[in-house]
N, C-alpha and C positions, 0 to 999 in steps of 0.2 A: 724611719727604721732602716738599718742597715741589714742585706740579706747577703748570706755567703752560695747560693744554691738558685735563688731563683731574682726575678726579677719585677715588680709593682708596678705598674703606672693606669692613670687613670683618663679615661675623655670620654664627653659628650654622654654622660649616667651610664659608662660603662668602665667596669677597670679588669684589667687585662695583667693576670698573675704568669708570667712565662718562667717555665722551668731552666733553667740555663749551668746546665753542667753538658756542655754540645759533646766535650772532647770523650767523657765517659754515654754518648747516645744518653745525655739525661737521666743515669742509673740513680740510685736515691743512697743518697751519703746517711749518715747519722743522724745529721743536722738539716735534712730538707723535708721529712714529716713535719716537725713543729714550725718550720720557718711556712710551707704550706698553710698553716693554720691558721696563724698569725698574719698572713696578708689575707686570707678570707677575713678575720677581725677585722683590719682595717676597713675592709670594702664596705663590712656589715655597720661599721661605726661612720660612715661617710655616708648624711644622707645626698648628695649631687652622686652616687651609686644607686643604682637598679638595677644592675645587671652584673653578672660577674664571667668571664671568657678565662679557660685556662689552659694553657698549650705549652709544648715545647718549643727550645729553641735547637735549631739544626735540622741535622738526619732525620730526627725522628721524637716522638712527643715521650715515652718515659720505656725505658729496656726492663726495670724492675729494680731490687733491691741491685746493689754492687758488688758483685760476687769477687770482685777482685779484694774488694776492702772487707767481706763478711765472708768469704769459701775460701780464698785462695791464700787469703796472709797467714801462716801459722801461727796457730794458737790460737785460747780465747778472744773471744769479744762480745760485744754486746748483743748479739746474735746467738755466739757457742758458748757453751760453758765446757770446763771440764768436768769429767765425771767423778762422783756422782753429781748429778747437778739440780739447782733447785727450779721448780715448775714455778714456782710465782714470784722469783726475781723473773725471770721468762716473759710470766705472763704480766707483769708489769711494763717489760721495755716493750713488748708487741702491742700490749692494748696499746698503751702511748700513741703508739703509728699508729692504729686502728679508729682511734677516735681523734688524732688531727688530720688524716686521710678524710673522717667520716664529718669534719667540719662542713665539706663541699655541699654534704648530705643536707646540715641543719640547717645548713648559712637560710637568711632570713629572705635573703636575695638568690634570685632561679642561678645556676652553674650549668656551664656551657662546658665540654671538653671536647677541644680541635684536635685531631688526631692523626696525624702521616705518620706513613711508615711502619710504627710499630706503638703498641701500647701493651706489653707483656709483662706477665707475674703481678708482682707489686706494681708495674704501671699499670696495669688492667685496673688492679684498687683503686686507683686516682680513677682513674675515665668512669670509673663505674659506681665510685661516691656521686659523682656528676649530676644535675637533673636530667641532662639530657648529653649525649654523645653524636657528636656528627665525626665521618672519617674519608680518608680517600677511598675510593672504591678496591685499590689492589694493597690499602693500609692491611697489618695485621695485629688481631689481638688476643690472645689468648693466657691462659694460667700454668705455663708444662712442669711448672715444679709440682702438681698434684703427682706427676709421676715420682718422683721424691723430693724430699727438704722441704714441702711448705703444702699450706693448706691456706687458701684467700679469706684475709682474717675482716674484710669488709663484707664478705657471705655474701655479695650482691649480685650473684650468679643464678642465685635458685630466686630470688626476689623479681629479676629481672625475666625469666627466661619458661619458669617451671619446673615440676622433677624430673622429668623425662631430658629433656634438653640442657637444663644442666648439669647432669648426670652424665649426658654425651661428651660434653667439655670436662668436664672434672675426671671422668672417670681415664680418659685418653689424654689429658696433657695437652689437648690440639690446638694449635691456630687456625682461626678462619680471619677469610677476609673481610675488609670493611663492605661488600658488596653481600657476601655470605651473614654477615654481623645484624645487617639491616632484613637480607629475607625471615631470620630466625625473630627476629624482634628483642633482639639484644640491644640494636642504638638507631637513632631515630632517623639518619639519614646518611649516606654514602652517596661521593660524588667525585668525579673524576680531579685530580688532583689543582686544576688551575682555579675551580671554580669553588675549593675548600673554604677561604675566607669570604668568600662572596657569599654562602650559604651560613655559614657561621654568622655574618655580621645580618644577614636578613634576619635569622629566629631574636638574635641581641637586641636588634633596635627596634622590631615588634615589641619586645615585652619592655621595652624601654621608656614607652610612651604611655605605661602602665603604672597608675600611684604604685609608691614602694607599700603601702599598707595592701592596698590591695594583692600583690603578689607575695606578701609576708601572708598576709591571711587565709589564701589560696593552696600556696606552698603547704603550712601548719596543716591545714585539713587534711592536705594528703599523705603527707608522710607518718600522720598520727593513726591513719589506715596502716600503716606497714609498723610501725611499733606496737599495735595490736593484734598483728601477726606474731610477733615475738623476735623484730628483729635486732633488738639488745642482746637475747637470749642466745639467737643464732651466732652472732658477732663473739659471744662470750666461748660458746664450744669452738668456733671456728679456730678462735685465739691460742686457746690452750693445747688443741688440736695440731695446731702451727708451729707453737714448742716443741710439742714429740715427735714431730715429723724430723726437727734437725738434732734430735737427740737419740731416738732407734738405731738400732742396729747398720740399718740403710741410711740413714743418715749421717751416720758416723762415718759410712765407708764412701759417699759423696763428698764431705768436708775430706778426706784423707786423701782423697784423688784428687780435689782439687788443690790441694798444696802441694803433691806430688806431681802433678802434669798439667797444673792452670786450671783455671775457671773455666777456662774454652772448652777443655777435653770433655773436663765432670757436665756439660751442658752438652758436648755432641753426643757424649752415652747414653745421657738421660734420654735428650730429642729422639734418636734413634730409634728407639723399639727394642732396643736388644736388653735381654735378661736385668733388670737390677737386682746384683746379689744380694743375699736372702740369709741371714746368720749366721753362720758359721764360714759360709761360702766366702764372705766381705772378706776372710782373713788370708788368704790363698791369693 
């Protein structure tokens, strides 16, 4: 299979998906949810796999959706519609990414996400479909489009964390660091940056030496705990949630700032803390 986004290879019952868009910090095109998916198939249809690792290539492991190609280009796209617009072509093109994001989740085989630097927004959804999360200790990762344009349409925040705590992340937009990540119990380990694939490859080839039945059957038990939670159900409000958020009022006036003044600007406003205008105010 040929991939335009990310990168396949496999050794020794582990295969190793690297994101490789280095030049956009890994931002996620169009085409690199499903192509994500699709090399989880692969891994899961290979049995000399047991293990699956998935990381970025570069700077940094995923910056989030590409606001340059979805905020900043004028006009529609498969993100914006114009108005009025309809909520479930919306929620069609979001689930999409929601459930090839959330392959990592079902894969048959445990997922690993290596994480420097950064894993924000929509790269938080990748690291946090993951079974498990290891990061640098000064990595950062957080969801700050909750302060507008987006709602985390994988919900793995409160599954992972609690209400309380992610309520703290959600409700402030914040970054913590991969140091911060691991005291809250958001990812299972943080470790100074040279010694990231060293830990990475320790948890891989532990569960590597592991029948694949055995950790399909392991995996199955536990995740079917969390979709008896309701976490189809959460994924479904998250999704639609994540439509109106770049459809509202304030969304509108993020999408118009940024093709007025770059992706950069509409992202220092947001990060900032300063006011996001509020109805009528967006038109001023």
């Amino acid at each position: 299979m040929t991939f335009t986004s990310l990168r396949y290879e496999t050794q020794d019952r582990i295969a190793r998906i690297t994101l490789n868009r280095p030049a956009r910090l890994n931002a996620i095109s169009a085409k690199m949810p499903a192509e994500i998916a699709a090399a989880v198939a692969l891994a899961n249809e290979d049995d000399a796999v047991h293990v699956i690792i998935l990381q970025g290539e570069g700077k940094g492991f995923c910056s989030g959706y590409d606001l340059k190609e979805f905020a900043e280009k004028p006009g529609a796209n498969s993100g914006v519609q114009d108005m009025p617009w309809d909520p479930m072509r919306d929620y069609r093109f979001m689930k999409a990414c929601t459930d090839h994001f959330s392959s990592l989740w079902r894969s048959y085989k445990p997922t690993i996400a290596k994480v420097h630097h950064v894993a924000v927004a929509g790269g938080s959804d990748i690291a946090l479909a993951c079974d498990f999360v290891i990061m640098e200790n000064e990595a950062r990762i957080g969801y700050p489009p909750a302060r507008v344009w987006g709602c985390p349409t994988t919900a793995m925040w409160v599954y992972r964390l609690g209400a309380e705590k992610a309520k703290r992340m959600l409700l402030t937009g914040d970054l913590v660091t991969g140091r911060e990540a691991k005291e809250m119990g958001l990812v299972l380990d943080a470790v100074e940056p040279p010694m990231l694939e060293q830990r990475v490859m320790q948890l891989a080839e532990r569960m590597a030496g592991v029948p694949r039945n055995q950790l399909m059957m392991q995996k199955l038990m536990i995740n079917q705990a969390y979709d008896n939670m309701g976490l189809a159900n959460t994924q479904m409000i998250a999704t639609v949630f994540d439509g109106i958020t770049r459809h509202s009022p304030e969304g509108s006036w993020f999408k118009d700032y940024a093709e007025a003044n770059g992706f950069a600007a509409a992202v220092a406003w947001r990060d900032s803390g300063r006011n996001i205008p509020q109805g009528r105010e967006r038109k001023e």
